[in-house]
C-alpha positions in Angstrom: -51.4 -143.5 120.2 -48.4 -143.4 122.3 -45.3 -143.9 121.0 -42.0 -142.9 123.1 -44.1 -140.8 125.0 -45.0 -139.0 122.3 -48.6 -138.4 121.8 -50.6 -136.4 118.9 -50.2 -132.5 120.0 -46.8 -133.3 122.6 -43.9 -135.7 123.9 -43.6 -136.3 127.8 -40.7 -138.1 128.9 -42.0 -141.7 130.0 -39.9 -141.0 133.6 -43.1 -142.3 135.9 -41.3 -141.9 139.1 -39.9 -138.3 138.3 -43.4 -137.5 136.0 -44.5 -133.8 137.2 -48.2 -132.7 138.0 -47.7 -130.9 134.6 -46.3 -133.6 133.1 -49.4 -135.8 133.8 -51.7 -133.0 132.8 -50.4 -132.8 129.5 -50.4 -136.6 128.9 -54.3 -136.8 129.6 -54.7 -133.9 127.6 -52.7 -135.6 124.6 -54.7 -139.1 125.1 -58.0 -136.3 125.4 -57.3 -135.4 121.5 -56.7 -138.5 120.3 -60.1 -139.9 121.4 -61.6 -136.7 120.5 -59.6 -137.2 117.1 -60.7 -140.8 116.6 -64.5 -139.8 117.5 -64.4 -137.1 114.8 -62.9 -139.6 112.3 -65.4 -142.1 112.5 -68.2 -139.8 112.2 -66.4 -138.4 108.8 -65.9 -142.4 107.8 -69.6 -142.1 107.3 -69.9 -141.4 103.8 -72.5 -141.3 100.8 -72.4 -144.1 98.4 -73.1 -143.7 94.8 -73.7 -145.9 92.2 -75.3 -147.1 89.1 -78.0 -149.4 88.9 -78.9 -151.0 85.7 -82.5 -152.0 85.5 -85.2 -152.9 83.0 -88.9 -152.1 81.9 -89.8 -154.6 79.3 -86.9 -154.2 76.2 -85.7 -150.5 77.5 -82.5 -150.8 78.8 -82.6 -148.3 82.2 -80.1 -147.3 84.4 -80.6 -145.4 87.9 -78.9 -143.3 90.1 -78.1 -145.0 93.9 -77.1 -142.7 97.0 -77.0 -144.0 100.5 -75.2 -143.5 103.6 -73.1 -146.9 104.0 -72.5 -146.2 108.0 -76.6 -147.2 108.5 -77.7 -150.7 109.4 -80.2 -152.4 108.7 -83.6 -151.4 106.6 -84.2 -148.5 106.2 -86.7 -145.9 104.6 -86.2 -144.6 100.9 -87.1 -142.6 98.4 -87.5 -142.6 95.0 -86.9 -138.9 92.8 -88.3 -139.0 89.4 -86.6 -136.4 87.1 -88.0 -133.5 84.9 -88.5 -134.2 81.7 -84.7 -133.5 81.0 -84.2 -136.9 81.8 -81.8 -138.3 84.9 -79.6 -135.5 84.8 -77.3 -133.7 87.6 -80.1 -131.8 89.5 -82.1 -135.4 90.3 -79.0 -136.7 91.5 -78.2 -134.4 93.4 -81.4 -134.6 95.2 -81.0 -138.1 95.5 -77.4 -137.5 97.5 -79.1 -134.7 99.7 -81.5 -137.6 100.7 -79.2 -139.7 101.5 -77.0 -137.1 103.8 -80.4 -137.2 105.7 -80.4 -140.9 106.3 -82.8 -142.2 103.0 -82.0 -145.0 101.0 -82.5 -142.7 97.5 -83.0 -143.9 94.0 -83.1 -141.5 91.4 -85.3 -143.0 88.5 -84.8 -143.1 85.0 -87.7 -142.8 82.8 -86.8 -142.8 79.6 -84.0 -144.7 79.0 -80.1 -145.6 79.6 -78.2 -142.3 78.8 -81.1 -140.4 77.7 -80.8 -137.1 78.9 -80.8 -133.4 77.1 -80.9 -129.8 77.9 -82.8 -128.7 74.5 -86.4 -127.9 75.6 -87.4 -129.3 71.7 -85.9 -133.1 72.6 -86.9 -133.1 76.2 -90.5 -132.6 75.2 -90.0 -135.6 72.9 -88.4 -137.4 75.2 -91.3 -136.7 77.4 -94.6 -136.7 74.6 -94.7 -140.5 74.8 -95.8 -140.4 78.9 -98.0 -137.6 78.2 -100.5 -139.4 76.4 -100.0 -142.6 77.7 -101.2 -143.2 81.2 -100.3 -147.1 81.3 -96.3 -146.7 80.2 -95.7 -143.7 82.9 -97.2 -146.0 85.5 -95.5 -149.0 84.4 -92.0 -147.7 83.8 -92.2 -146.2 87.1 -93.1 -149.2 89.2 -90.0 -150.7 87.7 -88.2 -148.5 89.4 -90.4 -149.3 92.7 -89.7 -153.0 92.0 -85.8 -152.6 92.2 -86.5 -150.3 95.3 -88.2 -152.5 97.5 -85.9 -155.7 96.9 -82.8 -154.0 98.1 -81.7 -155.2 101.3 -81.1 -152.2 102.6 -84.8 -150.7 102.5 -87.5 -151.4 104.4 -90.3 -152.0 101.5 -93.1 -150.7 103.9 -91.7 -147.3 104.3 -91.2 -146.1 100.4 -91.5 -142.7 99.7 -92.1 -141.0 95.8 -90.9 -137.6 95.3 -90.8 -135.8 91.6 -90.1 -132.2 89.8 -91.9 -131.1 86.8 -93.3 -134.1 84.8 -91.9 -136.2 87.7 -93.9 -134.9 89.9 -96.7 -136.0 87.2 -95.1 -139.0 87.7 -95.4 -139.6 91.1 -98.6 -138.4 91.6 -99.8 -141.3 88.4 -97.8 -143.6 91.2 -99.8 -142.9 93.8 -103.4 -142.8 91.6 -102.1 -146.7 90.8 -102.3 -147.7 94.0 -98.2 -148.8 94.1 -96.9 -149.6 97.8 -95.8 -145.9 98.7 -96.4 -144.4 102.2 -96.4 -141.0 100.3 -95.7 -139.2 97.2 -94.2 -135.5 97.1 -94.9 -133.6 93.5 -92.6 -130.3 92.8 -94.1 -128.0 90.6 -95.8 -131.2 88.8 -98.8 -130.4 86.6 -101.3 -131.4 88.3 -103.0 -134.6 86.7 -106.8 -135.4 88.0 -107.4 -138.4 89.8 -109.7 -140.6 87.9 -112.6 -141.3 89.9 -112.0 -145.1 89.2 -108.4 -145.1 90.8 -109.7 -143.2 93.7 -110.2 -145.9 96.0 -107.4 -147.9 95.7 -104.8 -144.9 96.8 -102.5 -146.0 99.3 -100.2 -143.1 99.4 -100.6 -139.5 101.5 -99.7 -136.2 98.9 -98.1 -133.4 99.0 -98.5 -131.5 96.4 -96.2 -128.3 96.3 -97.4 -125.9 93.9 -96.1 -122.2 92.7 -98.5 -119.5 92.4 -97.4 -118.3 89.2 -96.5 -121.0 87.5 -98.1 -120.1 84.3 -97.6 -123.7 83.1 -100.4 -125.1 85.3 -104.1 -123.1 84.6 -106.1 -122.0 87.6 -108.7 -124.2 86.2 -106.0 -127.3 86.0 -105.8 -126.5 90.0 -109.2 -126.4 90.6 -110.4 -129.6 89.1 -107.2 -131.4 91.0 -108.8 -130.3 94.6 -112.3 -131.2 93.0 -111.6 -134.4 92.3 -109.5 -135.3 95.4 -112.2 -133.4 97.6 -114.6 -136.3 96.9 -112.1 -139.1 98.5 -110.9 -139.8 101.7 -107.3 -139.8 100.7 -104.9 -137.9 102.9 -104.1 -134.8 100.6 -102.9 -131.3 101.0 -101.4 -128.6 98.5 -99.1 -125.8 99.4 -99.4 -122.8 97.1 -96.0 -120.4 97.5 -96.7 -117.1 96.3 -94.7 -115.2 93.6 -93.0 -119.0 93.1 -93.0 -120.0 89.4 -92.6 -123.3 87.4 -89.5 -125.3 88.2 -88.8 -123.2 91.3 -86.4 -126.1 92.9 -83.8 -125.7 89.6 -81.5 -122.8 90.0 -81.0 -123.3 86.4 -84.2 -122.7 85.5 -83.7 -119.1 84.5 -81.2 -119.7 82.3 -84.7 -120.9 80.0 -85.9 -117.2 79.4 -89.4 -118.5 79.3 -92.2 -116.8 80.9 -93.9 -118.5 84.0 -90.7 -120.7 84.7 -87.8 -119.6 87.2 -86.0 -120.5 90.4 -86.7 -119.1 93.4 -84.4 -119.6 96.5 -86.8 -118.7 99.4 -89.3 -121.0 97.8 -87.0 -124.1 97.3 -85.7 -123.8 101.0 -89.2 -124.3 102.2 -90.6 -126.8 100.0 -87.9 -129.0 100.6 -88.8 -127.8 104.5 -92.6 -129.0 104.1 -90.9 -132.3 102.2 -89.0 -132.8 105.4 -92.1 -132.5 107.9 -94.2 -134.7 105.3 -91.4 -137.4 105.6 -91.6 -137.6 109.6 -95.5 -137.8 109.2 -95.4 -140.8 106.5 -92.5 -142.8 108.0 -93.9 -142.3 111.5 -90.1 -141.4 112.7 -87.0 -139.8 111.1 -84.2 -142.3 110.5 
């Protein structure tokens, strides 16, 4: 911007006939950082959107958690993240807004209900008892989620991707066995459901299941009868054992819990979320 000669960084005198060879140097140099200056601006003006989203499954009154970069055009791939069974706390949102720095349309899902969440291990597991014995609602209430989803404008409804932690990644996985319109799911340190033989044909989505070695939570035999059962398909399947990696190795807060089989662990987190990553340019064909 020049203003009385004056640039951002320096003045020259605006003298054109007496300008020196210095003079002129020092001009371009000024009208350099400005451009440079406006560049960087308008790549920081690209910035992550948050926001609420009511929804509804039947009578339950749901709200969800929205992150997106608003500099992106048209549609564009997204993903849903499913909490653990704390409910739609800060950990899946901030998932969601690390998405969306990568370019996804992100939706982090609520499951149970409008304001729901806890941090008591006693109410989340009665928060989450209901899905645990009942196939039909953790399907359902999750493709209400999908349903908001794929009418945004912003997202292209072929390229959807599912990802969960702990009972959402139970979650996902149930998404996938129903056959929803997902490219692929991604399960965290999920437990592991079989695929019943009936749903096996009409899977859609690829999975990656990303599993700790010691997570105590999940039996050996749990493990075993998963691969079984998807070793009879044709579905597009793998599962990533980390060594040494317990249950709910994504949460850093997990050790605050004190119970056996359950902890964070750094090295592992950095490369699930890696093998999440490499998944994602697989399924959508092309990064955004």
């Amino acid at each position: 911007m020049y203003q009385s000669g004056c640039f951002r960084g320096g003045c020259v005198r605006p003298n054109a006939a007496g300008r020196s060879a210095a003079a002129r140097t020092a001009v371009l140099r000024g009208a350099l950082s400005v451009l440079v200056g406006l560049a960087a601006t308008s790549i920081a003006g690209a910035k992550i959107v948050t926001e609420a989203v009511p929804y509804r499954h039947g009578e339950v009154e749901l709200e969800g958690f929205l992150a997106y970069d608003d500099s992106r055009t048209g549609r564009q791939p997204a993903v849903l993240v499913v909490h653990e069974w704390w409910g739609l706390n800060d950990f899946a949102k901030d998932k969601a807004r690390a998405l969306a720095e990568l370019g996804y349309v992100a939706f982090a899902v609520d499951m149970y209900g409008r304001g729901k969440v806890t941090s008591d291990p006693n109410e989340a597991m009665k928060l989450a008892s209901p899905f645990r014995t009942d196939t039909t609602l953790t399907r359902d209430r999750a493709r209400a989620a999908l349903d908001v989803v794929a009418a945004m404008e912003r997202v292209d409804p072929q390229r959807i991707v599912a990802i969960g932690f702990c009972f959402g990644g139970t979650v996902v996985l149930q998404m996938a066995y129903a056959g929803y319109d997902l490219v692929g799911v991604v399960s965290f340190h999920g437990s592991l459901p079989v695929l019943p033989e009936a749903d096996a044909k009409g899977v859609k989505a690829r999975l990656l299941v990303l599993h700790g070695a010691a997570d105590s939570t999940v039996p050996d035999e749990r493990v075993a009868a998963f691969q079984a059962a998807l070793r009879k398909t044709t579905i597009d399947w793998r599962l990533i054992t980390y060594g040494g990696a317990k249950h709910a190795f994504m949460n850093p807060d997990a050790d605050k819990l004190g119970f056996e089989g359950v902890g964070y662990d750094a090295r592992t987190a950095r490369r699930a979320w890696q093998d999440m990553r490499t998944f994602f340019g697989e399924v959508f064909e092309a990064r955004p």
